[in-house]
C-alpha positions as CSV (number, residue, x, y, z in Angstrom):
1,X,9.5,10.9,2.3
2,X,7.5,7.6,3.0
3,X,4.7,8.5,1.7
4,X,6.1,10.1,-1.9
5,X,5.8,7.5,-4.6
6,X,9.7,8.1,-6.0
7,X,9.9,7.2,-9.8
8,X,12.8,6.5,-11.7
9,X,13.7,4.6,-14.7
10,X,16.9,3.9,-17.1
11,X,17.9,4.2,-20.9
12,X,20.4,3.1,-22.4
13,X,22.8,4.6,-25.1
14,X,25.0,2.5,-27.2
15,X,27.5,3.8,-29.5
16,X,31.1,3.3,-31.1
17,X,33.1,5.7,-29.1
18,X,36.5,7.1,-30.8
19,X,37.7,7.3,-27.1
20,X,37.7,3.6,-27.3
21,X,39.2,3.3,-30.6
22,X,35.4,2.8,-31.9
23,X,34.9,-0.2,-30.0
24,X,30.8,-0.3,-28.5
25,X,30.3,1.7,-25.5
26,X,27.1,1.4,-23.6
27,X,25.8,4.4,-21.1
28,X,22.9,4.6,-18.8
29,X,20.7,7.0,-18.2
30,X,18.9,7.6,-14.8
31,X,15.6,9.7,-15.5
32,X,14.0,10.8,-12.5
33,X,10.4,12.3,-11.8
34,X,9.7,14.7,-9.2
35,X,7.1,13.3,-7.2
36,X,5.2,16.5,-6.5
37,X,5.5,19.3,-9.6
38,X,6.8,16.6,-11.8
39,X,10.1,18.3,-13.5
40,X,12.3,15.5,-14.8
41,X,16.4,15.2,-14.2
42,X,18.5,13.1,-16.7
43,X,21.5,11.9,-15.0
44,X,24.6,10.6,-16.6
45,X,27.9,10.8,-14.3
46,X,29.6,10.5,-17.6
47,X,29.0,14.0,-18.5
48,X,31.5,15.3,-16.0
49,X,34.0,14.3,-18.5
50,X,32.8,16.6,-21.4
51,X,35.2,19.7,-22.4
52,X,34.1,22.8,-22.0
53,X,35.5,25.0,-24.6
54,X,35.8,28.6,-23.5
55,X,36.0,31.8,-26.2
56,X,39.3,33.6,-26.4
57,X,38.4,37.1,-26.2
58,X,41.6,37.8,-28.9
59,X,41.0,35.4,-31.7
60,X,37.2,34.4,-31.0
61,X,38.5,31.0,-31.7
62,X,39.4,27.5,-30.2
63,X,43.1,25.7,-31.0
64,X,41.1,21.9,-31.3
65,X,37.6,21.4,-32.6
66,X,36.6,18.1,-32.9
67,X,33.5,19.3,-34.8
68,X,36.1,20.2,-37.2
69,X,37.1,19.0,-40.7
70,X,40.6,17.3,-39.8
71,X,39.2,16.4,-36.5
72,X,35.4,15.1,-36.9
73,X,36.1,11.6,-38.5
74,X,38.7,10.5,-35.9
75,X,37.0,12.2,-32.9
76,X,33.2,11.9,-33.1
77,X,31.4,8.7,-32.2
78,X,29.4,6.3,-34.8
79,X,25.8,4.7,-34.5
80,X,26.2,0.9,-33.9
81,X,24.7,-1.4,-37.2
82,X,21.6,-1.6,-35.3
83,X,20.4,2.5,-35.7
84,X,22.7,2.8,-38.9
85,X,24.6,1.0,-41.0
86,X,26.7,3.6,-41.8
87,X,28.0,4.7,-39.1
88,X,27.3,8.6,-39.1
89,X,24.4,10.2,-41.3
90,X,26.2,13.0,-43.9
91,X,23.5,15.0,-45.9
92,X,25.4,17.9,-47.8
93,X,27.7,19.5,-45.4
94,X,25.8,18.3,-42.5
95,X,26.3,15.4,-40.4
96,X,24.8,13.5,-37.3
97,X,26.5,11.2,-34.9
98,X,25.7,10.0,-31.2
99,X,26.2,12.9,-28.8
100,X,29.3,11.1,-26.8
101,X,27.7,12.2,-23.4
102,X,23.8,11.4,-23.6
103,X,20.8,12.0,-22.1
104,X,18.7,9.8,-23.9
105,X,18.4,6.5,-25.6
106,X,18.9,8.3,-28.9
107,X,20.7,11.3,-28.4
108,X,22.8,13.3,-31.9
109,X,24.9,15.8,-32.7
110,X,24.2,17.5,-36.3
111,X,27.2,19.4,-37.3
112,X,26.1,21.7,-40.1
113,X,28.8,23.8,-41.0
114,X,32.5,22.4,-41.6
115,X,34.1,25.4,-40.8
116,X,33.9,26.6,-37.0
117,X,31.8,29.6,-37.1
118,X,31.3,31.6,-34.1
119,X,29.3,34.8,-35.6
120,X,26.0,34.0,-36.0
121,X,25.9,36.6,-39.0
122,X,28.3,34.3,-40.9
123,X,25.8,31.0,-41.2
124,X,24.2,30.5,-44.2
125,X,20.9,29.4,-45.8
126,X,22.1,26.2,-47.0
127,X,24.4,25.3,-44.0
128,X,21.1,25.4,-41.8
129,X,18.8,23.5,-44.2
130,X,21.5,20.9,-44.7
131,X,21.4,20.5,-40.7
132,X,17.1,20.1,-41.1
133,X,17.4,17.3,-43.5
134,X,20.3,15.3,-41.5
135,X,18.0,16.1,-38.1
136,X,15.1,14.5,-40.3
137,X,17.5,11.5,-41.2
138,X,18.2,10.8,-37.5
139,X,14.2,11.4,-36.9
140,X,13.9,8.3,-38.7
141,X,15.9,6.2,-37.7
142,X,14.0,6.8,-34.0
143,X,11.0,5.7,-35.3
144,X,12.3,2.7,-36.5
145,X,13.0,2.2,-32.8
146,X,9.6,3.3,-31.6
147,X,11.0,6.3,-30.1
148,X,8.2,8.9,-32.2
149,X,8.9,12.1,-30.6
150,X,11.4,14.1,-31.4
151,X,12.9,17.3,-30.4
152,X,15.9,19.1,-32.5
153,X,17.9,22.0,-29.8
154,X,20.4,24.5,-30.5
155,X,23.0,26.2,-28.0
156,X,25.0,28.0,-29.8
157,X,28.5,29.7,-27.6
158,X,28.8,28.8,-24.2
159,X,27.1,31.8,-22.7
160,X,23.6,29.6,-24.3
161,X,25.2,26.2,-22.5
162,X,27.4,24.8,-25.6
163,X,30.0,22.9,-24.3
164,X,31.6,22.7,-27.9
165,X,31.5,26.3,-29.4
166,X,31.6,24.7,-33.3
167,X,27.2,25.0,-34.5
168,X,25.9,22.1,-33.9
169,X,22.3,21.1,-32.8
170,X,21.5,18.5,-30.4
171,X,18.9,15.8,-31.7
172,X,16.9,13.6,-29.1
173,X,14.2,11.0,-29.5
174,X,11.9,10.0,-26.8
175,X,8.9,7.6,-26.6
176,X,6.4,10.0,-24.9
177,X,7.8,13.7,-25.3
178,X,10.2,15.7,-22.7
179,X,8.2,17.7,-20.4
180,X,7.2,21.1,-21.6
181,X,6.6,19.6,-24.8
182,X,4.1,17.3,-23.1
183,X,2.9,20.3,-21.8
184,X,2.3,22.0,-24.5
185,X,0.7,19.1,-26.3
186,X,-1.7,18.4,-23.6
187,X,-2.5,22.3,-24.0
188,X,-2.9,22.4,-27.4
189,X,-5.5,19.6,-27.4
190,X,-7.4,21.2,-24.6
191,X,-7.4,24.4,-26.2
192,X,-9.2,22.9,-29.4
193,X,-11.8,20.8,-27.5
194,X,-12.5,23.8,-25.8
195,X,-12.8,26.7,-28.6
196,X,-13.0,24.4,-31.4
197,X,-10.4,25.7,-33.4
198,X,-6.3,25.8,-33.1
199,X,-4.5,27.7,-31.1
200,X,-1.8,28.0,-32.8
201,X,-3.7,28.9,-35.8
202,X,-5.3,31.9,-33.8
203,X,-1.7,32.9,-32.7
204,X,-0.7,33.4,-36.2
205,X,-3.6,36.0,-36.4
206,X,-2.0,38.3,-33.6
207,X,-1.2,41.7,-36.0
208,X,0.5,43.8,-33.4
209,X,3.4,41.4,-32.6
210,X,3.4,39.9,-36.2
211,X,6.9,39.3,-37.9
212,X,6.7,37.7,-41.1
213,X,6.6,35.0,-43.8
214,X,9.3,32.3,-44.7
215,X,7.9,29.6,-47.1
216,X,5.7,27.4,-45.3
217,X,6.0,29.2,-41.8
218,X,4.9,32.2,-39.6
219,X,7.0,34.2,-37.8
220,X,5.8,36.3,-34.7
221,X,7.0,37.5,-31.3
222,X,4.9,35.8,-28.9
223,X,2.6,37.7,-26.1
224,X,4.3,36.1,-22.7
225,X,8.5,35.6,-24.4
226,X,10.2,32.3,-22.8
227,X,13.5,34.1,-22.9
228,X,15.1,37.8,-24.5
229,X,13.7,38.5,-27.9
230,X,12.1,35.5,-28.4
231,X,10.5,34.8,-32.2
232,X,8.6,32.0,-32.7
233,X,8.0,30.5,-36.1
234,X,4.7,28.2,-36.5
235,X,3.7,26.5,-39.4
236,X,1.4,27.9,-41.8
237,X,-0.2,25.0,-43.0
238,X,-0.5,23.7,-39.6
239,X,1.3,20.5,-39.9
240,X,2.4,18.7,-36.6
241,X,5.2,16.8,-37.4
242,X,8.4,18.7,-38.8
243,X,8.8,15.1,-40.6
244,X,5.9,15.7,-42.6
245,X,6.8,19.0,-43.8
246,X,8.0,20.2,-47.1
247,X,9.3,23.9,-45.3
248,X,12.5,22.9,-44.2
249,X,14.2,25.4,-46.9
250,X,11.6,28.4,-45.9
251,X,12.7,27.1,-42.1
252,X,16.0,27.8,-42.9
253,X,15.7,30.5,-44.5
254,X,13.6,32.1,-41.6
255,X,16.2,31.5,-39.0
256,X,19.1,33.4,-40.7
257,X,17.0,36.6,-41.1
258,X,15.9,36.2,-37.1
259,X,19.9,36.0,-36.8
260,X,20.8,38.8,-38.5
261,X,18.4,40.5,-36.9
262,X,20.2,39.8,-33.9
263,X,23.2,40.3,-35.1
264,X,22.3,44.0,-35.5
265,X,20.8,44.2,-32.1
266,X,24.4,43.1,-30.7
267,X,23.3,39.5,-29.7
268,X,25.7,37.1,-30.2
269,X,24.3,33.5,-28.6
270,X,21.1,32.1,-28.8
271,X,19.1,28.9,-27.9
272,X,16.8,27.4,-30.6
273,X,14.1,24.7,-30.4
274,X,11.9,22.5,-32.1
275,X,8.6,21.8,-31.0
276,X,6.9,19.1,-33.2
277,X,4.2,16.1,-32.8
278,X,4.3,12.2,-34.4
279,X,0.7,12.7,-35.5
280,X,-1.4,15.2,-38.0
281,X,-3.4,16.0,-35.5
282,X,-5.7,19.5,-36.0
283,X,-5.1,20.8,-32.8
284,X,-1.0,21.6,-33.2
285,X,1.2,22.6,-35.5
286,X,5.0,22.4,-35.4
287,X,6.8,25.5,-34.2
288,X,10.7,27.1,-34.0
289,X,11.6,29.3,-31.1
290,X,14.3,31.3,-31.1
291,X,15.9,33.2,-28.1
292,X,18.7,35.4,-26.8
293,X,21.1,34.3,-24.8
294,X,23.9,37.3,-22.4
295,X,27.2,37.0,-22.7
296,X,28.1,35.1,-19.7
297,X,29.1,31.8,-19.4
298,X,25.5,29.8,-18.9
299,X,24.7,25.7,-18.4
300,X,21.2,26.5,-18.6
301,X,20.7,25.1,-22.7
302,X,17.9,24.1,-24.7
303,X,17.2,21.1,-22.4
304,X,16.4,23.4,-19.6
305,X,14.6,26.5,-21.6
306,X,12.3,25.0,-23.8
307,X,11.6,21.1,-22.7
308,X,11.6,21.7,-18.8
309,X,14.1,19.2,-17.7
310,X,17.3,19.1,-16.4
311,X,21.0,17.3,-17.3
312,X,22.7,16.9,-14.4
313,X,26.4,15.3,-13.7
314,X,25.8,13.4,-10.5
315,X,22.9,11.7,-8.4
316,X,21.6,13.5,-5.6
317,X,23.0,10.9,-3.3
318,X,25.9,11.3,-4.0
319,X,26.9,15.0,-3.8
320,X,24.6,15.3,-0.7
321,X,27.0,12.5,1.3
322,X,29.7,15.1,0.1
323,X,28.3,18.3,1.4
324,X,27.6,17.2,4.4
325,X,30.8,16.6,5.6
326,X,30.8,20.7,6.4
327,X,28.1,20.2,8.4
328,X,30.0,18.5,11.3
C-alpha cells in the first residue's frame, strides 16, 4: 500500500436536529477515493442509527411515519439561519428539510405527498411537480453556497433502499458532481468534440426504442438499460440544468404515466434519478431515469445505481479490527 496515493477528505453537515430538541447538530462526512478505479465511499457512522421501516405484508402500512402529517413538524430536522431562514422549504404540499443522516454537506429530504402512499399508482401529477419545485428551492440555496451541482434521487419501498417507506426524494449538492455524473459529463463533452453534435440529441432520434412526449421532455428506453425497465426522459430543448427549465409540470407529468405503466407490469418499487449540469452547455442536456426495483429487501439506492458511489455505516478500519478476531 506504500506506494498508493490514499485520498480522503471531510464535509460537514449542520442542522437543527428534533432528536436534540432542535438545538444545532453538526456531522462529518469522510469521503474516500479509491486510489485505483476511483469509486467514492461516503462514510457517516451516524447512519447506523437510521430506522429501517419494513412493509407489513397485511396492511401495506407503517404504525409511525415521521414523514407524516402529525409527525413531520415535531420529527424532521430544520436548516440552520445560514442555508434558510425558515427553517424547512414548503412549496404546495411538498417540503424539504436536512436528511437527518447525511452524506453530504447539503443533503434534503423532499416529502411530496402528506399522505403515506405506498402504491405507486396512487401518486399524482401535482404531488410530483410540487416535489420538482421544492427540489429546485433547495437547488438554490446550494448555490448560494457554491455547491453548483446537484442531483435529485428517489428510492421508493425498501426493496429500492428507502429506509423510510413514506415518497420522498433525496436532494444532494456537491461542488464537482458525484461520480457517474462526472462520468457522464466528461462523456458527453467528448462525444460532441468528437461528432460535433449532442449525444443526447442523437439519442432522442433512436425510433425503435422510442417512448414518447411529455411537455418539454423525451421519453425512450435506452440501448444498454442501467437497471429492469429502465425509461429515460431527456430534455427536448436540450437544456443542461433542470434549474433552468420551464418542464418541471411535463416532468411530472411523464413520470406518473412511466408509473402506471409499471404498475400494470406488476412493479411496485423503483429508483429515480436526476442527471443535470450548472452550465448551458451544448453538449448535454438534463435527463430523468427511471428503473425497476424486485421485491426484496435492497440497500443498493439511488446513490449506488445511478451516481456510482457508495454510503456506508462504518470505516474500513474499523470493522476490519472486528473481523479479524475469527481469524485467530
Amino acid at each position: 500500500m506504500k506506494d498508493l496515493i490514499l485520498k480522503k477528505f471531510n464535509e460537514s453537515s449542520r442542522f437543527l436536529n428534533p432528536i436534540k430538541e432542535f438545538m444545532e447538530d453538526e456531522q462529518e462526512i469522510e469521503i474516500r477515493v479509491d486510489p485505483v478505479i476511483g469509486i467514492i465511499s461516503r462514510i457517516n457512522m451516524n447512519r447506523v442509527l437510521r430506522p429501517k421501516q419494513k412493509i407489513d405484508e397485511l396492511k401495506y402500512s407503517c404504525d409511525y411515519c415521521p414523514f407524516c402529517p402529525d409527525n413531520i413538524e415535531r420529527d424532521t430536522p430544520k436548516f440552520t439561519r445560514e442555508y434558510f431562514e425558515e427553517g424547512r422549504i414548503k412549496v404546495g404540499g411538498a417540503m424539504v428539510f436536512p436528511n437527518l443522516f447525511p452524506l453530504a454537506e447539503l443533503h434534503g429530504v423532499c416529502v411530496f405527498t402528506p399522505k403515506h402512499k405506498l402504491n405507486i399508482i396512487e401518486i399524482d401529477e401535482n404531488e410530483i411537480f410540487d416535489g420538482l419545485r421544492a427540489s429546485m428551492e433547495f437547488f438554490l440555496i446550494g448555490r448560494r453556497k457554491n455547491l453548483l451541482y446537484h442531483f435529485l434521487g428517489w428510492n421508493h419501498l425498501s426493496s429500492a433502499g428507502a429506509s423510510i417507506l413514506h415518497p420522498h426524494f433525496q436532494l444532494i449538492c456537491s461542488r464537482v458532481g458525484l461520480n457517474y455524473e462526472r462520468i457522464i459529463f466528461e462523456a458527453s463533452e467528448r462525444y460532441w468534440k468528437e461528432k460535433g453534435k449532442s449525444y443526447w440529441r442523437e439519442l432522442m432520434k433512436d425510433e425503435e426504442r422510442y417512448i414518447g412526449e411529455s411537455e418539454g421532455i423525451t421519453w425512450i428506453a435506452p440501448w444498454a438499460p442501467m437497471g429492469n425497465f429502465e425509461v429515460i426522459g431527456i430534455s427536448t430543448e436540450g437544456i443542461s440544468s433542470i434549474m433552468r427549465s420551464n418542464a418541471l409540470r411535463g416532468i411530472a407529468s411523464g413520470i406518473v404515466k412511466i408509473l402506471k405503466a409499471f404498475w400494470s407490469l406488476g412493479i411496485r418499487s423503483i429508483n429515480m434519478g436526476v442527471f443535470s449540469y450548472p452550465e448551458q452547455k451544448e453538449w448535454f442536456s438534463f435527463h430523468i431515469r427511471i428503473i425497476a426495483r424486485s421485491d426484496s429487501p435492497n440497500d443498493r439506492g439511488f446513490l449506488e445505481i445511478f451516481c456510482g458511489e457508495i454510503g456506508v455505516l462504518a470505516p474500513p478500519e474499523i470493522y476490519s479490527k472486528y473481523i479479524r478476531n475469527f481469524f485467530k
